[in-house]
GUVEX-856785 format. One record per atom (N, C-alpha, C, O): x, y, z. Coordinates in steps of 0.05 Angstrom, whole numbers, plus 32768, in hexadecimal, padded with zeros to 4 digits. Example, Ala and Ser with C-alpha at 12.3 -4.5 7.8 and 13.67 -1.06 7.14 Angstrom:
2
81087F8E809C/80F67FA6809C/81087FBE809C/811D7FBE80A9/81017FD3808E/81117FEB808F/81028001809D/810C801780A1/
***
This chain:
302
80117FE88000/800080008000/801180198000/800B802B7FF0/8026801D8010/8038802A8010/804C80307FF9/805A80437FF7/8049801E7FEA/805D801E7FCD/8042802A7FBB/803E80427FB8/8037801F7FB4/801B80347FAF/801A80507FB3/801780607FA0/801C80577FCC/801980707FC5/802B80887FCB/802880A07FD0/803F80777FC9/805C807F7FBE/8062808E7F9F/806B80A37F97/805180687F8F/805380747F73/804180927F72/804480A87F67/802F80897F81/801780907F76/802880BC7F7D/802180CE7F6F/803580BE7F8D/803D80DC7F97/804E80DD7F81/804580EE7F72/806280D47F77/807B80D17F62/807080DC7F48/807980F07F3D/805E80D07F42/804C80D87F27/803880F37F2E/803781057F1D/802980F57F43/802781147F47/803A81267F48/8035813C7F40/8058811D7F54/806781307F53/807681387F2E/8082814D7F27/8073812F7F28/808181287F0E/806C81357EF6/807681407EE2/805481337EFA/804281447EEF/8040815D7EF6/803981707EE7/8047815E7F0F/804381867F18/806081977F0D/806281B07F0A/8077817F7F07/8092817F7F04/808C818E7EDD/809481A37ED1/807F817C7ED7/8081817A7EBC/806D81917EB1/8072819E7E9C/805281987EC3/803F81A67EB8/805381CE7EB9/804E81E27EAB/806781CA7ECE/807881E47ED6/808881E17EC6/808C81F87EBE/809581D17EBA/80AB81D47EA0/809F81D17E8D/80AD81DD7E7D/808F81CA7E82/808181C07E6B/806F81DC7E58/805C81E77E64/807481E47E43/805E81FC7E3D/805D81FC7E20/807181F87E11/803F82017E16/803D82017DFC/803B821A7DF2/802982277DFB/804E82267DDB/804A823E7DC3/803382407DAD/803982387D97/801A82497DB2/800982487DA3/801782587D89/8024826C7D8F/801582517D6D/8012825E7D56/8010827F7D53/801D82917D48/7FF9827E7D63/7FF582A37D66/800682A97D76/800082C07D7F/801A82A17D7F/801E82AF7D96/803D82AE7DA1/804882997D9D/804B82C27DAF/806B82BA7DB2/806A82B67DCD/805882BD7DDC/807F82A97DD1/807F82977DF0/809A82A87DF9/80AF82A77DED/809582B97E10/80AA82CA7E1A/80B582B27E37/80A782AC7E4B/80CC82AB7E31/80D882A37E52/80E782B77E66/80FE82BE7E61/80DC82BD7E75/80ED82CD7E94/80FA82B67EA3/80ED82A17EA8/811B82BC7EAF/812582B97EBF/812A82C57ECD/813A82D57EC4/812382C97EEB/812082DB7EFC/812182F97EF3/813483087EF6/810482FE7EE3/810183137ED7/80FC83227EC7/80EB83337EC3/811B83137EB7/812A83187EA1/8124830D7E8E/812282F57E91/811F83167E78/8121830A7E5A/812B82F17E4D/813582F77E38/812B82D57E52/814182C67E4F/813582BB7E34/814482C67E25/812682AF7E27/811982A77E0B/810382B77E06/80F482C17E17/810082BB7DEA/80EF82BE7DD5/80EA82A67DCA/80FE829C7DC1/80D582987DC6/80CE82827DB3/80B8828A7DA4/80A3828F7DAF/80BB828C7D87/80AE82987D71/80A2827C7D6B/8089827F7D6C/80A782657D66/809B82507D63/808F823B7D6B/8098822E7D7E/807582307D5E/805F822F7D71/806C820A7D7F/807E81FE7D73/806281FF7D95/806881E57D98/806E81E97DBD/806B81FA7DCE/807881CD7DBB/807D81C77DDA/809981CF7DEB/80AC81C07DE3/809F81DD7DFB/80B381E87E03/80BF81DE7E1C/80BC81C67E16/80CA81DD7E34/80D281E17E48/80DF81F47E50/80EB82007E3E/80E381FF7E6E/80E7820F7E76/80F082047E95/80E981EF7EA0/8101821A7E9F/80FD82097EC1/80EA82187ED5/80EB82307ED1/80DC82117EE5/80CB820B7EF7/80CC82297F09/80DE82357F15/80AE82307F04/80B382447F1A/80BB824D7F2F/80A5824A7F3A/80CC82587F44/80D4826F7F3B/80E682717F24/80DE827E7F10/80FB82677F25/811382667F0D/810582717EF2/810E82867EEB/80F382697EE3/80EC82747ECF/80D182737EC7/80C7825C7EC8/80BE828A7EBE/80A482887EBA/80AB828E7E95/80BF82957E89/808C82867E8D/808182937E74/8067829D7E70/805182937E77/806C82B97E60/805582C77E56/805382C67E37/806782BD7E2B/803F82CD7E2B/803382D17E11/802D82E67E07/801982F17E12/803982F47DF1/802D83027DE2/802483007DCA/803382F47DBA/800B830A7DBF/7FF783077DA7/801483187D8E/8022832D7D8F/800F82FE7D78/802B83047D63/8013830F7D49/801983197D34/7FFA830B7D52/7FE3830E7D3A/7FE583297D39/7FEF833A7D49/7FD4832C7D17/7FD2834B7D14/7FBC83597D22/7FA683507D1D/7FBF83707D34/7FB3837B7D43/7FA283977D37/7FAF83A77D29/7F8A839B7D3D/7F7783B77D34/7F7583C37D58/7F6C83BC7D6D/7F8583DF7D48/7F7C83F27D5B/7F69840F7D4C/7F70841E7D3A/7F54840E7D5A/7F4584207D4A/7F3E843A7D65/7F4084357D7D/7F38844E7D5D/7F3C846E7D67/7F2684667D7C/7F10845C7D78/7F31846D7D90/7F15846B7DAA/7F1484867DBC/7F1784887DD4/7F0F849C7DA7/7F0684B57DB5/7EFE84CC7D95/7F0284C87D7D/7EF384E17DA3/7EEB84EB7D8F/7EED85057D92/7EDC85147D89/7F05850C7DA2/7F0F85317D9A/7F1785387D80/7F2A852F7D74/7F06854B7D76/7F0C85537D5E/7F3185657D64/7F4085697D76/7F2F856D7D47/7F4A85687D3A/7F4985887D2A/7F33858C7D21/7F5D859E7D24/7F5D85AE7D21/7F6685AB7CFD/7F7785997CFD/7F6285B17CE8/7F6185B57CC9/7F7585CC7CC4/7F7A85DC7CD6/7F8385CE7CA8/7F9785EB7CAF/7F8285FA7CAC/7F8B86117CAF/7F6985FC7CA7/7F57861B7CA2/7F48861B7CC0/7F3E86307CC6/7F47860C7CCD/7F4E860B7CEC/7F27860A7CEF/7F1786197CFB/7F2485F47CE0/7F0C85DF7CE5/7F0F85CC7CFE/7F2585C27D05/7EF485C77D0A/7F0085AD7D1D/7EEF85A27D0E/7ED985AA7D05/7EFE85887D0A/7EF385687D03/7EFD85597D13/7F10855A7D23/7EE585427D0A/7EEA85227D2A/7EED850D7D07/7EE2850E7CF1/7F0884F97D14/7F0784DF7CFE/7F0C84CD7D0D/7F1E84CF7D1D/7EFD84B97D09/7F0884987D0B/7F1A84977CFD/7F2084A47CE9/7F2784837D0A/7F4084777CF8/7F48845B7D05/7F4384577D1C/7F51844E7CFB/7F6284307D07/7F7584277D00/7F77842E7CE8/7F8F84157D07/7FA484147D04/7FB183F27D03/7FAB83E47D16/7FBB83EA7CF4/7FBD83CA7CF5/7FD083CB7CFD/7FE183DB7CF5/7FD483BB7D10/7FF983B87D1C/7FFB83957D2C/7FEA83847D31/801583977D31/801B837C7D39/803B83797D47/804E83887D42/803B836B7D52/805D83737D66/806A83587D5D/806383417D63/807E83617D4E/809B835B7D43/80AC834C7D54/80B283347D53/80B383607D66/80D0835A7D81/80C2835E7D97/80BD83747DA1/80BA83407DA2/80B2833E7DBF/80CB83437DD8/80C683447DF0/80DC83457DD1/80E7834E7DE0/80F283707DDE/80FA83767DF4/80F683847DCD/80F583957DCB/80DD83A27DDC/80DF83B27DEF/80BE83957DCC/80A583A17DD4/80A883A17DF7/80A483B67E04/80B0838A7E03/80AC83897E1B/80BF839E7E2D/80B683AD7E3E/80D6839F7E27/80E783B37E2F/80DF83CA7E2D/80E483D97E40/80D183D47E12/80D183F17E0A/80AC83F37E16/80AC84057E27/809483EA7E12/808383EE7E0F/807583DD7E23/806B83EE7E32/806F83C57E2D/805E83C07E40/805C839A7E3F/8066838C7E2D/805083927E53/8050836C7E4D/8038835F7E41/803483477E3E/802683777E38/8009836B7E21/800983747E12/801E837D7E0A/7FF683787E05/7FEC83837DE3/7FE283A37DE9/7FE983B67DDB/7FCF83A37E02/7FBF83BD7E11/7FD783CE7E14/7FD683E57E0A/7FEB83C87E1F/800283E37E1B/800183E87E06/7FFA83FE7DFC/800983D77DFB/801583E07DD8/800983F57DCE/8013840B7DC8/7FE783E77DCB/7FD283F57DC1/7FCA84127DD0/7FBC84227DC4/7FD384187DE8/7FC784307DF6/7FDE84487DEC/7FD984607DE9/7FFA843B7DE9/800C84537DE6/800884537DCB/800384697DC3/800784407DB6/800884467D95/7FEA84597D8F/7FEB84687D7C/7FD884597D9B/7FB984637DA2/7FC184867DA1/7FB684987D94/7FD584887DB4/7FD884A87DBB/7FF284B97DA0/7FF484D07D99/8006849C7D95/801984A27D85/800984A67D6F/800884BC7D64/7FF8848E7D64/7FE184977D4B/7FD584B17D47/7FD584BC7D31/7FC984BD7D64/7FB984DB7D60/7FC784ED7D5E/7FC085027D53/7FE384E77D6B/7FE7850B7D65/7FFA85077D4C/8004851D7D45/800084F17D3E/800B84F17D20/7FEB85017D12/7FEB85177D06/7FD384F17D16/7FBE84FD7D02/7FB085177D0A/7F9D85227D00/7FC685227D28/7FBC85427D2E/7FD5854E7D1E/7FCD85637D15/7FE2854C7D1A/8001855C7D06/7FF885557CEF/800685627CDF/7FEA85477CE3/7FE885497CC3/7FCE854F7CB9/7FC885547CA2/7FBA854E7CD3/7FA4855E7CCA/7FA585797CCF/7F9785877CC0/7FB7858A7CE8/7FC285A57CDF/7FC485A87CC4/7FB285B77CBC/7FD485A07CB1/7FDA85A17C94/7FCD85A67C84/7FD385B57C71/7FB6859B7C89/7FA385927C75/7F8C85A17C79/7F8885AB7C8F/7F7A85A57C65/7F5E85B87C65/7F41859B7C62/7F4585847C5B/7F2E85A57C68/7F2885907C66/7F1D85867C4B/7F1B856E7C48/7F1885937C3D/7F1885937C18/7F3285757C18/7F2D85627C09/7F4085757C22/7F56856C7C1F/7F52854C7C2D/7F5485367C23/7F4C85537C45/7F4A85377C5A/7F2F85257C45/7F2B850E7C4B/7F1E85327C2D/7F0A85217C28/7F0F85157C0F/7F0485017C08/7F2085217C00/7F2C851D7BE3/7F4285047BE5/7F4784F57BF8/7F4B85077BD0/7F6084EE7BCE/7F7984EA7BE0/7F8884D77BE4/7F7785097BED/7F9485107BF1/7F9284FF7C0C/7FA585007C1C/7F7C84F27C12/7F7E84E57C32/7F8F84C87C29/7F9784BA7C3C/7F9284C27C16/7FAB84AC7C17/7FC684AC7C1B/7FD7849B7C20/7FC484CD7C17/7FE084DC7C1C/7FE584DD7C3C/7FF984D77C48/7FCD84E67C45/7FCD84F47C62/7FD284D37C75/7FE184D27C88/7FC484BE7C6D/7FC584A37C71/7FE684957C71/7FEC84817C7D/7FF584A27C63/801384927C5B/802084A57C6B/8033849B7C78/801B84C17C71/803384CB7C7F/802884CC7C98/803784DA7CA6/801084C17CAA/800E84BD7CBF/801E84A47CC5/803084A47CD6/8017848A7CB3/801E846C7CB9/804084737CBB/804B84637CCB/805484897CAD/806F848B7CA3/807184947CC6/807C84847CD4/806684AE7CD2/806D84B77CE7/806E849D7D00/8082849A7D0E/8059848D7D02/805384847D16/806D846B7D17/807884637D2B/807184617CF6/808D84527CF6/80A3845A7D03/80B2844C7D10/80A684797CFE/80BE84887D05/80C584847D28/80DB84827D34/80A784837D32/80A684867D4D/80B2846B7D59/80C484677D69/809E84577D49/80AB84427D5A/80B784307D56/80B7841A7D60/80C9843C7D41/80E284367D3E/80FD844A7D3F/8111844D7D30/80F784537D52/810584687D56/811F845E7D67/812C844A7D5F/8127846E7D85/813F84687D91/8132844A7DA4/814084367DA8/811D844B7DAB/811B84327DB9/810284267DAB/80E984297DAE/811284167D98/80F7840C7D86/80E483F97D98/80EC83ED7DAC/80C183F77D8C/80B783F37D9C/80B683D77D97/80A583CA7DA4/80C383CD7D88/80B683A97D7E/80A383AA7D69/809F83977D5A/809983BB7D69/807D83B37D52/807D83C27D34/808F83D27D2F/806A83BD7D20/807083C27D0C/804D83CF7D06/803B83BF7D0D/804683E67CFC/803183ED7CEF/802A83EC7CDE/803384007CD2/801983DC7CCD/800C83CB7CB1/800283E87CAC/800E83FB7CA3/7FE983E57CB5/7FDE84037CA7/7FCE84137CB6/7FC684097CCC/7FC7842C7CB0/7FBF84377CB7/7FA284407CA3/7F9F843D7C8A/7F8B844F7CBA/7F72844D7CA0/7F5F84657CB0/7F5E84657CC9/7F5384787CA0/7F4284877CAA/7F26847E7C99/7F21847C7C81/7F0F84767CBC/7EF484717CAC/7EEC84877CA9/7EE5848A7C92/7EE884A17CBA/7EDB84B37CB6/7EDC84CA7CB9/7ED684D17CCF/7EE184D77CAD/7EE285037CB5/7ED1850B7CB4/7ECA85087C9D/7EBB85197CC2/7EAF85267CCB/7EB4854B7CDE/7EC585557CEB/7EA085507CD7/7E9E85757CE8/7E9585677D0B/7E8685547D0F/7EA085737D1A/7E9485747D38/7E7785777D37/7E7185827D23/7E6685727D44/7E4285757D4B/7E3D85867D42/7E3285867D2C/7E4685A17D52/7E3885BC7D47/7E3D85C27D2F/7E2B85CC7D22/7E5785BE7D23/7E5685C47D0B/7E4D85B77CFC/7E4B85C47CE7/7E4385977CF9/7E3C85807CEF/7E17858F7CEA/7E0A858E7CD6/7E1085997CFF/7DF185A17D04/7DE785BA7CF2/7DD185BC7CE8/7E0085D07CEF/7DFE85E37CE3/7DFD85E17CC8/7DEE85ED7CB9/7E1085CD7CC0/7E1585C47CA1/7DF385B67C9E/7DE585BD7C8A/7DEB85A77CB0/7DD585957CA6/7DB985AD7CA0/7DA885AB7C8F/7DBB85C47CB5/7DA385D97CAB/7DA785E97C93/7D9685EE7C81/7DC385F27C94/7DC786007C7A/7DC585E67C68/7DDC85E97C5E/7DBD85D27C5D/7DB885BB7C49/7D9885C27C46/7D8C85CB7C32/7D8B85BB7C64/7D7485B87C63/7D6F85D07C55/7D6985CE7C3E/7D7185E77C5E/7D6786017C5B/7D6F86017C33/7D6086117C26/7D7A85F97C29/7D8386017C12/7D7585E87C03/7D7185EB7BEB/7D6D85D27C0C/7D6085BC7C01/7D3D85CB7C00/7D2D85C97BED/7D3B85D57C0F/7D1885E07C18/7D1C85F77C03/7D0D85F47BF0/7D3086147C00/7D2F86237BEA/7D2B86157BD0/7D1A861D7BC0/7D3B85FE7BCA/7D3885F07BA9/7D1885E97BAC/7D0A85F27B99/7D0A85DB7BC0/7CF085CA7BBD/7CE385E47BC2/7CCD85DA7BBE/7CDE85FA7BC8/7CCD860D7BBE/7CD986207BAD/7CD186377BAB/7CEC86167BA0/7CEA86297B89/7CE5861A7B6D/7CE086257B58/7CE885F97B72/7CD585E77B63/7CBA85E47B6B/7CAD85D47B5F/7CB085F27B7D/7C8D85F57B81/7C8586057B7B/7C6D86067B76/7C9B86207B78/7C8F86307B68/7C8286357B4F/7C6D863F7B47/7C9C86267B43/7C9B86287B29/7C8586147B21/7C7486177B0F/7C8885F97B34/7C7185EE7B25/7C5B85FA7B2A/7C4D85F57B17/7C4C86097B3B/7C3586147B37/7C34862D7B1F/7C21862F7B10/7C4486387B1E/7C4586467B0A/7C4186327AE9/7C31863C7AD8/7C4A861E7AE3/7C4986107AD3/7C2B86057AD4/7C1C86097AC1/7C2485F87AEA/7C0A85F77AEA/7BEE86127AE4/7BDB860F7AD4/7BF386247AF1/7BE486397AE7/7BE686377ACE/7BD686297AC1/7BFD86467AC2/7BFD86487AA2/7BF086327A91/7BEB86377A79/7BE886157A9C/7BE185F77A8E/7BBC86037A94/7BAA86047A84/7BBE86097AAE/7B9B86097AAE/7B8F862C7AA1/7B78862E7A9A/7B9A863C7AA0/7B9286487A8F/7B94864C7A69/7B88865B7A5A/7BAA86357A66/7BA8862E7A48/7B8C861D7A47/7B7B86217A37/7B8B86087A5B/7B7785F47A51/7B5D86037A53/7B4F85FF7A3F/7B5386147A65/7B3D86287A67/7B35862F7A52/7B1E86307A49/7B4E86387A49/7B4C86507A2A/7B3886407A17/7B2386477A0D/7B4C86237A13/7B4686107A07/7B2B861079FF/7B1F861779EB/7B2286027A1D/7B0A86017A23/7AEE86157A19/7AD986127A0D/7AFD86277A25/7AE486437A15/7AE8864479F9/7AD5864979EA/7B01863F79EF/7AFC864379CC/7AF1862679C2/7AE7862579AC/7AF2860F79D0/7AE7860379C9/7AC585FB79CE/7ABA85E879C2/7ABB860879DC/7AA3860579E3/7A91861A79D4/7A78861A79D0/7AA3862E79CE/7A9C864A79BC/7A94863A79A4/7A7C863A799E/7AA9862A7993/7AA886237978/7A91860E7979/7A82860E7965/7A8C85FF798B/7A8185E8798C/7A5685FC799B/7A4085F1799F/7A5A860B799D/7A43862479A1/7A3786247985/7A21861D797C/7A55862F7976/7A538649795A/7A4586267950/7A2D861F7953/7A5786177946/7A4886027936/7A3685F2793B/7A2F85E0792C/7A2C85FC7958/7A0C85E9795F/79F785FA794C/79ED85F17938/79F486167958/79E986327955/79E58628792B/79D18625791C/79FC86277927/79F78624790A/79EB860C78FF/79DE861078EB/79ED85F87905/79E185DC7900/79BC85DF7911/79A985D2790A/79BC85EF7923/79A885F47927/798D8609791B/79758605791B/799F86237910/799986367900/7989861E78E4/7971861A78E0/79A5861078D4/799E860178BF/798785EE78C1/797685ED78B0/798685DE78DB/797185CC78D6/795285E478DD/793F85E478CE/795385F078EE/7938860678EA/7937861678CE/7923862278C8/794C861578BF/793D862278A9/7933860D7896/792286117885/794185F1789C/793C85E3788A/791885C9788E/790885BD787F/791C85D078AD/78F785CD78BB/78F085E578AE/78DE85DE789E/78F5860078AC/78DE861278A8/78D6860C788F/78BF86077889/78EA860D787F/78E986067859/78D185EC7858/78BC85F0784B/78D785CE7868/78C285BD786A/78AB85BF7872/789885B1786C/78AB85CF787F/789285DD7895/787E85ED787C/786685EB7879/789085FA786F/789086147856/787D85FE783D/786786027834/788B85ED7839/788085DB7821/786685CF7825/785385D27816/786585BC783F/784E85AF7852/783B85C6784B/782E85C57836/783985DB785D/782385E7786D/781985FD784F/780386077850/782886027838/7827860F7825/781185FE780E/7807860A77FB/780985DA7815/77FD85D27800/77D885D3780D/77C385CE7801/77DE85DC782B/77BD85DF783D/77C785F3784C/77D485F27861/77C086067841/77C28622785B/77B0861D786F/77B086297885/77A0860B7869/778C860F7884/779685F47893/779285F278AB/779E85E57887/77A985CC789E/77BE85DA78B0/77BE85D778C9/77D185EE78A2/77ED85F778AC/77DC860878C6/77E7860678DC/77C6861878C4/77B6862878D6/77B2861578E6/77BC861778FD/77A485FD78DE/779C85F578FB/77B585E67911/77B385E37929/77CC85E17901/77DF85CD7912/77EC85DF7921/77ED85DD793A/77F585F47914/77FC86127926/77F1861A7938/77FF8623794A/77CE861A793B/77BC861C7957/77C2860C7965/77C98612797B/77C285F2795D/77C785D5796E/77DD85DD7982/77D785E27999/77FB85DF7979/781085DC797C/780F85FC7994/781C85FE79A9/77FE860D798A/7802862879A6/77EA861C79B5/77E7862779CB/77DA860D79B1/77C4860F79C9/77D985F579DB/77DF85F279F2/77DF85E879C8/77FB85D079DA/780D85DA79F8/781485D27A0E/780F85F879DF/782A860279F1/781D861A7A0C/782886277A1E/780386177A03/77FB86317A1A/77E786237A31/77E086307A44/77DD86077A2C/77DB85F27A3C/77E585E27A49/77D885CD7A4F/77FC85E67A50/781785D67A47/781685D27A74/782385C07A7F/780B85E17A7F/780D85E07AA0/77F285DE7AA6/77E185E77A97/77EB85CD7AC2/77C785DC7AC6/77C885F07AD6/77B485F77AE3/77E285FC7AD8/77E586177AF4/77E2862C7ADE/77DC86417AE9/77E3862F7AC6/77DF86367AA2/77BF864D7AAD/77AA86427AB5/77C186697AAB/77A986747AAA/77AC867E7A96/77C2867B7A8C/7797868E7A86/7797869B7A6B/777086AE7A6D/775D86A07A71/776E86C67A6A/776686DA7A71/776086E07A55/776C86F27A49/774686CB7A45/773B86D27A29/772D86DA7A23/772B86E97A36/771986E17A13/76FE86EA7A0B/770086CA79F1/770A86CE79DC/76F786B379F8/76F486A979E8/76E486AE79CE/76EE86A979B8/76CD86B879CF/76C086C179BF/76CB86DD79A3/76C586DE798B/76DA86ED79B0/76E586FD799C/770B86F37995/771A86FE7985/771286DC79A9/772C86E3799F/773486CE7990/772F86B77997/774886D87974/775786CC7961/775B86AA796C/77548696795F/776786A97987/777686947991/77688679799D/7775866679A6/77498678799A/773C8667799A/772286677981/770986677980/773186677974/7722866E7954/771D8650794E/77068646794D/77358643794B/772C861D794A/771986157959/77098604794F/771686207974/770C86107985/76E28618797C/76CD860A797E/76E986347973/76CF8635796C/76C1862F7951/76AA862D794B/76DC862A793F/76CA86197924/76C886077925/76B385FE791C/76E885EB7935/76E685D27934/76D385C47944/76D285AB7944/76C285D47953/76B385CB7968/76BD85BC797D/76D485C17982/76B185A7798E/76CB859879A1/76D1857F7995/76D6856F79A7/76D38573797C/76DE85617971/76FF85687974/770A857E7977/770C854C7973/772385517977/7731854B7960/774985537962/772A853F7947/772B853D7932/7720855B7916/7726855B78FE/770D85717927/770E8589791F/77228597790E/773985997916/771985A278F2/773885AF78E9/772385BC78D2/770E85B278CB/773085D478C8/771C85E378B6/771985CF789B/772885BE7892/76FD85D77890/76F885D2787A/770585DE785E/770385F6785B/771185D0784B/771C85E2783B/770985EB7826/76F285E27828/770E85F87814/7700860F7802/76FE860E77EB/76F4862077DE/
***
């Protein structure tokens, strides 16, 4: 039992032995060794390593991947015509010399990123001095883009290089500050509302001028279409009177009596109709006193 768990401590010890020397280099990533402290390996390649046993020597990791640092504030920025504008921007970078970086710059990525963060802005506050902003929106921002990415090289690679290398650099956005962003948007509105009523003007004016052509229209056409009723009506009454003329011309006395007919028609024509006659002496019931009350009555001819 005793030899038991003998082995059984030997093989715990030997695993806690092995798990403290033993360490794996992920791919992404460089495997820094400290000996009391100090710097003693870089391992750039990924796999199984040893090391000796804490205290004597620890290991840390730093990310070898390419890294995005993008602008996390939004103080605008002075233009040479001495505009303030606010831009995003972001920056690809990645650390080279883990041991440089650690010496000069910090033992994570968050250093790196907080001091390259403040080196980035004030390279794109010195070259947006330069620049107007006609300028920051045109082509010339590929220009303004290469001599920021050139400065920020300069920096950190300067007297105590920092380890790292800057891929690129990129502006998403230039923009005016609020108030001025607000001011530009009314003077738009205000100049968008002048064009749409001075196209409402005009179109009502265009409209007027359409409804008084068609009016015109209208009355000369209802004029002509008057004149040539008036005349088609003139023609057929002279051309009834002429038939009327022939008819009533072969029995003057038939033509007498249809003519009485046709006014006693028209003066009977209501029973609210009064009429205030002397039947006996007047012209206008002359039929009624030869034809007697036959209704078939009509003078005798001669």
């Amino acid at each position: 039992m005793n030899r038991i768990g003998l082995i059984l401590s030997s093989l715990l010890v030997l695993v806690v032995l092995a798990s403290s020397t033993l360490f794996v280099v992920d791919q992404r990533q460089f495997g820094v060794v400290y000996a009391l402290g100090q710097i003693k390996e870089v391992i750039t390649e990924p796999g199984l390593n040893i090391k000796l046993p804490p205290p004597f020597q620890n290991v840390s990791y730093i990310d070898k991947r390419l890294l995005t640092l993008e602008s996390s504030d939004s103080e605008p920025m002075l233009t040479a015509e001495k505009q303030r504008v606010v831009i995003d921007w972001f920056v690809r970078w990645r650390i080279t010399e883990p041991s440089e970086y650690i010496r000069n710059v910090g033992l994570n990525e968050s250093a790196g990123a907080s001091q390259l963060n403040r080196v980035v802005r004030n390279a794109f506050q010195e070259e947006i001095n330069k620049r107007t902003v006609k300028e920051l929106l045109s082509l010339k921002r590929e220009a303004l883009m290469a001599d920021v990415k050139a400065e920020v090289l300069d920096k950190v690679r300067g007297s105590k290089p920092w380890g790292v290398d800057v891929v690129d650099v990129r502006i998403t956005r230039v923009d005016y500050v609020e108030a001025i962003t607000e001011s530009v948007y009314r003077r738009m509105e205000a100049e968008r509302k002048r064009v749409a009523n001075e196209l409402r003007s005009t179109g009502a004016a265009e409209g007027e001028k359409i409804r008084a052509d068609a009016d015109r229209q209208r009355e000369v056409t209802i004029a002509n279409a008057y004149r040539d009723a008036q005349k088609i009506k003139g023609e057929g009454d002279a051309e009834a009177a002429r038939i009327y003329g022939e008819a009533f011309g072969k029995d003057p006395q038939f033509a007498q009596f249809y003519r009485s007919l046709d006014a006693y028609k028209s003066s009977f024509n209501s029973k609210s109709d009064v009429m205030v006659l002397d039947p006996a002496s007047s012209d206008f019931f002359k039929v009624f006193r030869n034809g007697g009350s036959g209704s078939n009555a009509a003078p005798a001819k001669k």
